[in-house]
N, C-alpha and C positions, 0 to 999 in steps of 0.2 A: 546565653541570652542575658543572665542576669548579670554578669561582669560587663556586657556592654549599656547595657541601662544605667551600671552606677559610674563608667567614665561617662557618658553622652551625659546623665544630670548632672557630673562633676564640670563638664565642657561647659553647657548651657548655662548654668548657674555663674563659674566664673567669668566667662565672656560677658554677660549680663550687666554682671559689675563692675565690670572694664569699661564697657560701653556708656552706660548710663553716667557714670562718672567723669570722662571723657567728653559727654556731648553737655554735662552741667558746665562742665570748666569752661567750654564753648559760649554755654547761657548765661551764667554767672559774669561775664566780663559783656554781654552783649549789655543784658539787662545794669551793669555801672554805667555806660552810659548812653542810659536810655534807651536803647536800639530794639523793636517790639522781635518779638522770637513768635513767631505764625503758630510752629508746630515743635512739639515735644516728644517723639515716640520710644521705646524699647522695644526693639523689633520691628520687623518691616512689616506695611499693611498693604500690600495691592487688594487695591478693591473691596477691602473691608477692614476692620480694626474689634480686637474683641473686647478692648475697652476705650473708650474716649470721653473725654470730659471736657468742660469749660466752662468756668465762673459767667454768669451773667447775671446784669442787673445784682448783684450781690448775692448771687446764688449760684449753685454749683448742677452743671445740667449734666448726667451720666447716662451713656449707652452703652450697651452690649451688644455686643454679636452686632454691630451696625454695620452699613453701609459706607464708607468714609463720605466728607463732607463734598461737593464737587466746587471743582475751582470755582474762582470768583471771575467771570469772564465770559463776553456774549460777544457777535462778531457785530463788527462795529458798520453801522450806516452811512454813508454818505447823504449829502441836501436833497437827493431824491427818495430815500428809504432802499435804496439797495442796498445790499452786502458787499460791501469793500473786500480787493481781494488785494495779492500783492503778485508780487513777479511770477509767482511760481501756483499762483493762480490759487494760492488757497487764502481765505479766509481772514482778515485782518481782525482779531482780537481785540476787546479792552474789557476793563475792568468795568466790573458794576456798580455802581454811588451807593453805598451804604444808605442812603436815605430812600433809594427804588427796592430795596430786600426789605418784606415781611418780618415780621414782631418773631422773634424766636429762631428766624435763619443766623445760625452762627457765623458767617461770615459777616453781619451786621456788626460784630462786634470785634474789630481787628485786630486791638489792642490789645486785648487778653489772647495767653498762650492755649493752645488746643492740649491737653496731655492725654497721651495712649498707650499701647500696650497691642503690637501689631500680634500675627499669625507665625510669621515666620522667623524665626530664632536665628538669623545671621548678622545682627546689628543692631544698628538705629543710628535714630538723628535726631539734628536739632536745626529744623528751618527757619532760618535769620531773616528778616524782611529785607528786600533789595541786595540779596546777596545772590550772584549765581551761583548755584550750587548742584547737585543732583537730580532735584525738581525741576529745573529745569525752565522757570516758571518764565517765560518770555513777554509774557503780557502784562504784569508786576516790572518787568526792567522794560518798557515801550515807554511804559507813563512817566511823566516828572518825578525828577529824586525827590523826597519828602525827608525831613527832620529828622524822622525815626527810622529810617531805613540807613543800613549797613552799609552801603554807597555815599552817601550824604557826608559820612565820621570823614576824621583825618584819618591821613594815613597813620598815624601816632596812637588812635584807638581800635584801628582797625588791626594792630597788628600784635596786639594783649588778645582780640577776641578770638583771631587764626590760631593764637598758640597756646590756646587757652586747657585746650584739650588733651594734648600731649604735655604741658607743664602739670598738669593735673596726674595724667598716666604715671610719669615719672616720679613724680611726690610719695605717689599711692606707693608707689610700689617700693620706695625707703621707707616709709611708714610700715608697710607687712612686714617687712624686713628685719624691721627696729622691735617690732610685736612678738615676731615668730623669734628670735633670738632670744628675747623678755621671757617668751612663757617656755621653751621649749629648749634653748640652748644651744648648743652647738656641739657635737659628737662626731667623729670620723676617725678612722686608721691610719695613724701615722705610718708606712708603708715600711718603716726601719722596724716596725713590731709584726710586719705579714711575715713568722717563722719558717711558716710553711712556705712561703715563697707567693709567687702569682702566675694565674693561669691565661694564657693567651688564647686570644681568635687564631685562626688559618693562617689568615693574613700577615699578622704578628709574627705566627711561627716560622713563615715563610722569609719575613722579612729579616731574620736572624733570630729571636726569643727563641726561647726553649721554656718548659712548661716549669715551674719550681724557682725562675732565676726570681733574683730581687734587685728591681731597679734603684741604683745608687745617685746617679745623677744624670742630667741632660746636659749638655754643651759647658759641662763643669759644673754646674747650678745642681745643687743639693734638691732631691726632689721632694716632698713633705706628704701630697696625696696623691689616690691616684686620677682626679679631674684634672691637678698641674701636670701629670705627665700626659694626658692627653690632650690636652690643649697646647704644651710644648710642642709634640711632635707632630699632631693631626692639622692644629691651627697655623703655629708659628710655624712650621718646618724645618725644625731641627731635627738635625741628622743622627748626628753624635750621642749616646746612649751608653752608660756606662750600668753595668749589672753585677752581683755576687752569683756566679756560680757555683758550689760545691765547695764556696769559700774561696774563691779564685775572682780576681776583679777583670771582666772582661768587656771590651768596649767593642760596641756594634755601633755598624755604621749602616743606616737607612736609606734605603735609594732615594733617588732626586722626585720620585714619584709616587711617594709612598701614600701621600693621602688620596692622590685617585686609587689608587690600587686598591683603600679600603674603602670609598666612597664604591666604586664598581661592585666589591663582594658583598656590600649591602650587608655588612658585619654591622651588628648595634653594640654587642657586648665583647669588647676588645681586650677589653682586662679584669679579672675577678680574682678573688680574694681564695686560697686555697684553705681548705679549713676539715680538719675530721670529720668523718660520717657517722654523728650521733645522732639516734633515730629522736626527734621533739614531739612526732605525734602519727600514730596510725589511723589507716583509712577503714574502714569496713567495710565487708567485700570483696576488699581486694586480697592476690598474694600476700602479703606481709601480716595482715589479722589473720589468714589461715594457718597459715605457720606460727602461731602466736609467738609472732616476734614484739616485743615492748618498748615502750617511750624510754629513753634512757641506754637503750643497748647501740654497743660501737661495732660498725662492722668493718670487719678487717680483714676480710678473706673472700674472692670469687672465684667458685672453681678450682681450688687449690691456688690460686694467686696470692700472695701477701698483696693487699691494697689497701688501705684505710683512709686515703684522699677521697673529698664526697665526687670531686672531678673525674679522679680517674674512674671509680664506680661507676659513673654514670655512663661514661663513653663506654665501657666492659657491657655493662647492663643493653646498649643501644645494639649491641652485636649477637644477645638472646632473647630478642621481642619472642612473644610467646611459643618459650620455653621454660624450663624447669633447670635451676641453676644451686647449685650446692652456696650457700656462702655460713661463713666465718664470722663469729659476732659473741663482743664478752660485754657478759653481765655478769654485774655484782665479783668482778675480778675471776671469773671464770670464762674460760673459751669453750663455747659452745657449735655447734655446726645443728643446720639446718636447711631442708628443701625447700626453696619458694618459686612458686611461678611468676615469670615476667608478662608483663601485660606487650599487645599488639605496641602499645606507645613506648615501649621499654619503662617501666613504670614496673616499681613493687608494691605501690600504695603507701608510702612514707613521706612524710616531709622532716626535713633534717633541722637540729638546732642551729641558727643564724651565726655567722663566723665573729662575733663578738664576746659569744660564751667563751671563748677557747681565748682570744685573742686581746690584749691590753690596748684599749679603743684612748683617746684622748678627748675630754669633756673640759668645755667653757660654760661656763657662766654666766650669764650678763646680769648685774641690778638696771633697774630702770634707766638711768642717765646714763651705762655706757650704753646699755642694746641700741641708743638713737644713732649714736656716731658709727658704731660696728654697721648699724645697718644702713646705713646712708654710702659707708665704704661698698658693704656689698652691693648694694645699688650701682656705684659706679662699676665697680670690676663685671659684675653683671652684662652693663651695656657696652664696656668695653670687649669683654672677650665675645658680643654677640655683633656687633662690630667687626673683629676680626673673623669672624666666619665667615661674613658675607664672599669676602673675595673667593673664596669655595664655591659661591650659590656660582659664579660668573663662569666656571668650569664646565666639561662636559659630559663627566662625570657628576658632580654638582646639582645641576641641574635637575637630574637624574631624581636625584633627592629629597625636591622640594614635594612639600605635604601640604596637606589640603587639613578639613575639619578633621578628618579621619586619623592621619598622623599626629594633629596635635590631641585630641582625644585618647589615644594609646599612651600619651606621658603621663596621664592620671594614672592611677592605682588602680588595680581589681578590686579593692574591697575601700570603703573610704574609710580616711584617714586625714583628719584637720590641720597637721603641721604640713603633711606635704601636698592637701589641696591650699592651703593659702602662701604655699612657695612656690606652685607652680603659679597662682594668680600673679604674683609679684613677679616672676619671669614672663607672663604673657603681657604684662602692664606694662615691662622694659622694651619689650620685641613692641608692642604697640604705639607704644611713643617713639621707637628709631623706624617703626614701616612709616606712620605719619606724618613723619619727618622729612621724607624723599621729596627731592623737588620732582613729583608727578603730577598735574593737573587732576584735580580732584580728590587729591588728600591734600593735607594742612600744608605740605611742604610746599605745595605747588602754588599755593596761595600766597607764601610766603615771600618765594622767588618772584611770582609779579609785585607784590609791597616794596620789595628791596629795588626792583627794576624801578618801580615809580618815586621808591627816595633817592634814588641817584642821576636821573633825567626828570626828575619834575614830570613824570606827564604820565597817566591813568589809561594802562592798557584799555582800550574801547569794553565795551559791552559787546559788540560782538565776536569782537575777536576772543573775549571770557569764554564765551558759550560755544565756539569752537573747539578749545583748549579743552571743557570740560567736557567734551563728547567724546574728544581723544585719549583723556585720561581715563575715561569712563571706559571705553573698548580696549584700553591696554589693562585695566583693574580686572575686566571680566574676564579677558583671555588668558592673565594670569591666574584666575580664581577656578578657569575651568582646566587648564593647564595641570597646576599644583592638585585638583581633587582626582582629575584623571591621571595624575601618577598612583593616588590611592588605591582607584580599581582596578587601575591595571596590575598593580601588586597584589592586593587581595585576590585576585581569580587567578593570575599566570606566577604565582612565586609562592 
């Protein structure tokens, strides 16, 4: 329970900042030229908002736990005082004259933005006057365009404000980039120093690997880590795989289908690092403290086995869930044997020193004026190699795939950790600026692609035909959102 409260605040928190910054770069270009912004929220509010605010008269009015405000809109009279209806028999709407609303109804005051802080932790927004958008607001687009309404702009200002939001995501995210480099560096395994070799998925093993080989090159291309060998082979699809076995250069050749094969096994850890089983720390409680076995001790022996790999251990230990298993273990240059019990989980109660103790890891450096460039490159290769995923999503296997809150929540850490929650922020800032990007009606993209329609025929998609589009993209947004979360549950309860 408490490893899922530090991802979900790790989720919450970043998404937060994502959003919020996203829907300012939307404000920020509204309010250049002059366009009034209605509504500012963090977070959705149906039906209530747990904070809202709004300067008036030169003062700042705050509620909690409120009620939200209700549109500005009464159904409209005809010369007799009845209620005008329309074709479909409902109700013809208009807006109400700021001069008929009472002393203190915020809607009197339209010009100032509303800012809140909704209930429900999946977004927010930033509602533009006379823009169709998710609100949907039909009776705001009945009445005359007005000066300050987002209808009104040229096409030439309207189309800074559409991409205001994803220029901003993308920025953010070489900025973390430029940061987390600055304070923290850059460290990883150059793969020509994995001695011990590397250890494969199923999949993997199936598809030719053997557990110990060391990958030399892909398609002749010298491989440097192991993210470029997964991304060679998982992303691009290449074939050709060149390995050191037993000191022997062997090339394997990957079938034509190798990344559904590993998209289908639902393998996340495809390749790891093989590295001695030096105990870094015991558990209390468990086998390994009763045996007073010690931080510092290597074990090298199960059941009379020579193993000292922490890999092959583990896989040995998975075939004595609680049992009782002789192993082999030297301290202080003495070989020692002792009885431990295996836990129901195959578990001794140990966690092992990180393969970098053992292993000559490669470290950057950045001073301030390079980390900006370094990270602005990372930024692109970022959005480039998440780019090249996509055509996976379009699979059917692929699909299979796609996560909801829940999947991207598990890419946080168990315990937190600030260099790798502000680079996952900076990868959800990348993924956030190319989903927004889609010409979908109801993200920026879709906005975008009617702007570019209207600068090349001259002429402005109707108003109605907007609010069609954006009910469509709206039901394809949800169907994808309930799509992607119901892969989640249904992984969680059946896998």
């Amino acid at each position: 329970m408490e490893t899922f409260l530090i991802r979900a605040l790790q989720l919450i928190l970043s998404l937060s900042i994502l959003v919020v910054l996203h829907e300012l770069g939307h404000f920020a270009f509204a309010r250049l030229f002059k366009v009034r912004v209605d509504k500012f929220y963090m977070f959705f509010n149906p039906n209530f908002s747990l904070i809202r605010a709004k300067r008036i008269n030169g003062k700042w009015d705050v509620k909690l736990f409120a009620p939200n405000v209700p549109a500005n809109e009464r159904p409209k009279l005809d010369a007799d005082g009845d209620v005008m209806v329309d074709a479909k028999k409902k109700p013809v709407m208009e807006q109400i004259p700021a001069s008929e609303l009472p002393e203190g109804d915020w809607r009197k005051y339209p010009d100032n933005t509303e800012w809140g802080i909704g209930w429900l932790p999946l977004g927010g927004y930033c509602k533009i006057a006379g823009m169709v958008d998710e609100s949907m607001d039909t009776t705001q687009m009945a009445a005359e365009p007005q000066p300050w309404e987002y209808r009104a702009q040229s096409v030439w200002k309207r189309l800074p404000i559409i991409i205001g939001g994803v220029l901003v995501n993308f920025i953010l995210a070489m900025v973390i980039y430029s940061a987390v480099l600055y304070t923290w560096g850059e460290e990883y395994l150059p793969l020509q120093n994995a001695k011990y070799g590397l250890q494969f998925s199923k999949t993997m093993q199936a598809s030719g690997f053997q557990n110990g080989d060391k990958v030399v090159s892909v398609d002749g291309q010298a491989i440097e880590q192991r993210s470029d060998l997964i991304e060679k082979i998982l992303i691009e699809g290449k074939q050709k795989v060149t390995v050191n076995r037993d000191n022997q250069l062997i090339e394997l050749s990957l079938p034509v289908d190798f990344s559904q094969k590993v998209l289908a096994s639902g393998e996340t850890d495809l390749v790891s690092i093989r590295q001695p089983f030096v105990i870094a720390e015991v558990t209390d409680g468990m086998g390994a403290a009763a045996a007073k076995l010690q931080a510092g001790d290597s074990i090298v022996g199960i059941n009379n086995k020579p193993l000292y790999i922490f890999q092959d251990i583990a896989n040995e230990l998975n075939t004595s869930i609680n049992s009782k298993i002789a192993i082999d273990y030297i301290r202080n240059g003495q070989l020692l044997n002792v009885n431990v019990q295996v836990n129901e989980n195959g578990k001794l109660g140990v966690s092992p020193k990180p393969y970098f103790d053992f292993l000559e890891t490669k470290r950057i450096e950045y001073g301030f004026f390079a980390a900006i460039p370094a990270g602005i490159n990372l930024g692109w290769e970022t959005l480039t190699s998440y780019v090249k995923q996509m055509k996976l999503v379009f699979t059917k296997e692929g699909s299979k795939q796609l996560g909801g809150f829940g999947a991207i929540g598990k890419m946080f850490p168990q315990a937190w950790d600030w260099q790798v929650f502000w680079s996952m922020t900076a990868l959800l800032s990348v993924i956030l600026a190319f989903m927004n990007f889609l010409p979908i009606p109801a993200l920026d993209g879709g906005y975008v692609l009617f702007l570019v329609y209207e600068i090349i025929t001259g002429r402005k998609p109707n108003d109605k035909f907007m609010e069609y589009a954006q009910t469509a993209g709206m039901i394809l947004l949800f169907g994808l959102l309930i799509f992607s979360n119901g892969n989640d549950i249904f992984k969680a309860i059946f896998k």
